[in-house]
N, C-alpha and C positions, 0 to 999 in steps of 0.2 A: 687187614683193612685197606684197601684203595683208596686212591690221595684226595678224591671228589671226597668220600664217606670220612675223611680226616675232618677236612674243611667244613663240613655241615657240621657236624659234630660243634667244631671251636666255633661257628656263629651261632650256637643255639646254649655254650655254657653259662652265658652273661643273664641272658632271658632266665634260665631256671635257677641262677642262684639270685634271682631277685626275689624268686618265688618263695619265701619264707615260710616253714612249717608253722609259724605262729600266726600266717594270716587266714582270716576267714575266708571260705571261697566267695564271692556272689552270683547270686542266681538270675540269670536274663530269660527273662520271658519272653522270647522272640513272636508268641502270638499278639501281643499288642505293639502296636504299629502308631506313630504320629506322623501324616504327612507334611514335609516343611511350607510354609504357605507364603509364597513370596508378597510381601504388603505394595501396596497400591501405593504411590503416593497422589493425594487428592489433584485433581488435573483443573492447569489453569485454562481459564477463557482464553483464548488466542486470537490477536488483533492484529491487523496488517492494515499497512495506510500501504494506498495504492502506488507501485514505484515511481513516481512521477520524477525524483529526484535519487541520488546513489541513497545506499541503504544507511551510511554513517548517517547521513543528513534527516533520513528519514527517524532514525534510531535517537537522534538526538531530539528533534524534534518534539518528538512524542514522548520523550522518555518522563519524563516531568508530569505530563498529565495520566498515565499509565499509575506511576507510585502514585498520584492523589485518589484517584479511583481505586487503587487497592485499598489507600489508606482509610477512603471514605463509608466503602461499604464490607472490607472484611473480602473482598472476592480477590484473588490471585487473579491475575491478566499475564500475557506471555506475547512480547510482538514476534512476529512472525515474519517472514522478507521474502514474497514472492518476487523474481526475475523480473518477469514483463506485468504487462494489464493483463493478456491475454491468461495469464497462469493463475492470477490475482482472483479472476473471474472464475476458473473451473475450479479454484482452491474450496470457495464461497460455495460454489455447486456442491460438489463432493463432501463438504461440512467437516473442510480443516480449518476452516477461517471464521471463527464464531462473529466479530465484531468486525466487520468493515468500513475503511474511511475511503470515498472511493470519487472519484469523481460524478459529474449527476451521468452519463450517457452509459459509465460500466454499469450503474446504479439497474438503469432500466432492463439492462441484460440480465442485472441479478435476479429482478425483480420478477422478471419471467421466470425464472425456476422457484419463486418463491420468497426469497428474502424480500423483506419490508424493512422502508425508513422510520427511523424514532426518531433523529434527529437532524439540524443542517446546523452552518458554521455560520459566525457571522465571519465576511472574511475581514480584514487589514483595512482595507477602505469605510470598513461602520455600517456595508450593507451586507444581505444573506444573498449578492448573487456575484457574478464575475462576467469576465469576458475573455478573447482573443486579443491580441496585439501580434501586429504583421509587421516583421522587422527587415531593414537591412542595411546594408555600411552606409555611415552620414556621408561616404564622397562618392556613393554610386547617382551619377549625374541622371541615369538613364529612368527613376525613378521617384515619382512625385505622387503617382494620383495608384488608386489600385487598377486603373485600366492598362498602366505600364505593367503590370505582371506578367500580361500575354508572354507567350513564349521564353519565359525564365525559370530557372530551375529552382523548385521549391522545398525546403524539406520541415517536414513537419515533427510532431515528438512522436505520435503512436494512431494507428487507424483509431482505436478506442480512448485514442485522449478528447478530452471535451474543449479546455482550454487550447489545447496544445491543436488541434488538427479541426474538430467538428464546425467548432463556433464560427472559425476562420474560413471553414468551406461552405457555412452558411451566407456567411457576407460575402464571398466571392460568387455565390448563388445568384443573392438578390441586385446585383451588379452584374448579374450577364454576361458572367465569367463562368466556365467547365472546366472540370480536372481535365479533359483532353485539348483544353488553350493553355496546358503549361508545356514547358519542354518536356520534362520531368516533374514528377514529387517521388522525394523519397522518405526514408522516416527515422528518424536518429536510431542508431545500430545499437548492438551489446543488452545487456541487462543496465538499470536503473540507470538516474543520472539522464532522461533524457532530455529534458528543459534544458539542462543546462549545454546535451552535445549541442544542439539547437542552435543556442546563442553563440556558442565558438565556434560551429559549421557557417553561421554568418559572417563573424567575425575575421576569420580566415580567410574568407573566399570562396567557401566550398559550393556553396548556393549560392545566389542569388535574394534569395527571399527565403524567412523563416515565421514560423509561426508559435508560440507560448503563451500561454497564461499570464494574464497578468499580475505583475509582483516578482517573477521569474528574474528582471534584469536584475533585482536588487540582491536577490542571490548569487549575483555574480561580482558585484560589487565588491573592488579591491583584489579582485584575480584578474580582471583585464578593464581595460580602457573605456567602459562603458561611452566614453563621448566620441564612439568611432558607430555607435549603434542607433540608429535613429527609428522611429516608430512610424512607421508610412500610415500603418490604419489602425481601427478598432473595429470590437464586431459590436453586436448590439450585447448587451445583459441577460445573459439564463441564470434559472438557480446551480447554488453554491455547492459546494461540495457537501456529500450528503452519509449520516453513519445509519448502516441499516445492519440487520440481524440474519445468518441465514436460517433457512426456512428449518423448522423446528426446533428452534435455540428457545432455551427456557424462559416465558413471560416474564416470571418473576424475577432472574438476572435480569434482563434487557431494562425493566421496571426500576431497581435499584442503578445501575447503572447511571442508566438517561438522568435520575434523578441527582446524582453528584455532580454530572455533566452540568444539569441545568440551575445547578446553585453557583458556581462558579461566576464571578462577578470583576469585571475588568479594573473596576475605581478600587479592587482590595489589592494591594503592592503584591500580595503572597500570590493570590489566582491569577493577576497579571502576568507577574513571571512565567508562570503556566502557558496560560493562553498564548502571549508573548511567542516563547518558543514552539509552539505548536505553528505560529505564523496566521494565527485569530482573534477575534476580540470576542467572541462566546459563543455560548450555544444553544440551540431553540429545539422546542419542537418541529420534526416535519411527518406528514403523510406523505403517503405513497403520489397522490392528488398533486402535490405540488412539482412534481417532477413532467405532466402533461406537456409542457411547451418543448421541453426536451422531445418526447416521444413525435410531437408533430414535426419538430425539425429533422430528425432521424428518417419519419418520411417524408418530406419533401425532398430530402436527398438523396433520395432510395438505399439508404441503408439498413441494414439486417441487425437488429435489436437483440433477436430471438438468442438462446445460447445456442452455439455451435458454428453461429452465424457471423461471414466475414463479410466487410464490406465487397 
């Protein structure tokens, strides 16, 4: 016998003295078959608040009203952290993003593909709308009225920020001012976090002039020196930030939903807290209807609503 047929032999003696004459054989029916069926697990609604700010902030934020909404209607939610607006927008299109918080002007882009508002925020101030604030360092002497802009280099948060860039390009509109009377505009860089590159690209030096939302400084509050930051302007008031649904999300979620949203009540310590961290004092019904003043500003600016569409 050859050393290979030795070797098989000794790995195969252990196997057959297992094999006991006293045990039964059994019989496998190799015609029947079970195929393994890998289980689903039930998939949460997925909610994205628009990055206006870095994602921890965003995550924190929300995180509170998120668990209550689960807790209220039984529905599992999942946030979701797209990069830019501009991703935020196709996420909603492509129908990864069932529940958006989003500002009013992505709203309108969404809108065109379909997604509708159910609801708006009241914001921090006790009203359902907001504005721009045009910032720049309290010792730039060379800046007092918005007609000093001329020729200064401005940077704003995002083409599709409402607060952060639109509102502020509105009021530099109606003052007879042009994107082509600045030196520059540029637009806070990277993913999320851009209100606040904004207020430190001011802060620094890097601009000139900045533009944010208002509420924004306060978010910065206790990381830098807020009394080096002074407020040159305001724009006028659009609506609030707005949660719409994208186009073909379930009635009867969006239904349940809206309606835990809309019990939430600021004078109860528990919903406060909520609301609180979310950066609101509650929330209402909206249509689609109420976002018009946005779309007319959008045109008079000549900018592109539509999806696909860049300024």
């Amino acid at each position: 016998m050859r050393r290979r047929d030795v070797l098989l032999a000794g790995l195969c003696l252990p196997f057959l003295a297992a094999c006991g004459r006293d045990e039964d054989a059994v019989r496998v029916d190799l015609s029947r078959r079970e195929e393994p069926v890998l289980r689903q697990l039930p998939r949460a609604v997925t909610y994205a608040y628009l990055p206006q700010y870095a994602h921890t902030v965003s995550y924190e934020r929300h995180r509170l009203l998120l668990d209550y909404i689960g807790r209220a209607t039984g529905i599992p939610l999942r946030q979701v952290f797209p990069d830019t607006f501009e991703e935020h927008v196709r996420m909603v299109e492509r129908g990864e993003i069932d529940i958006s918080f989003s500002n009013p002007f992505a709203y309108i882009r969404m809108a065109a593909s379909g997604a509708r508002a159910f609801a708006r925020i009241i914001e921090p101030s006790g009203k359902p709308d907001f504005k721009s604030q045009i910032i720049c360092r309290r010792d730039n002497k060379e800046l007092k009225t918005l007609a000093d802009c001329r020729g200064k280099r401005w940077m704003a948060v995002d083409p599709s920020s409402a607060g952060g860039y639109i509102y502020a390009l509105g009021e530099f509109f109606d003052n007879g001012i042009r994107r082509s009377d600045f030196a520059e505009i540029t637009f806070a860089p990277g993913p999320g976090g851009k209100q606040e590159k904004v207020v430190l690209a001011v802060f620094a030096g890097a601009c000139d002039i900045g533009s944010v939302r208002d509420g924004t400084l306060e978010i910065l509050r206790g990381r830098i020196d807020l009394g080096q930051i002074r407020v040159l302007a305001e724009s006028k008031s659009y609506p609030g930030w707005v949660y719409c649904a994208r186009a073909g999300f379930s009635p009867e979620i969006i239904e349940k939903i809206a309606r835990a949203m809309f019990a939430l009540r600021y004078d109860r310590p528990d919903d406060a807290a909520i609301l609180s961290a979310a950066g609101m004092r509650g929330i209402i019904p909206a249509v689609d209807a109420d976002y018009e003043s946005v779309r007319r500003l959008a045109e008079k600016l000549g900018l592109d609503a539509l999806p696909g569409g860049e300024e």
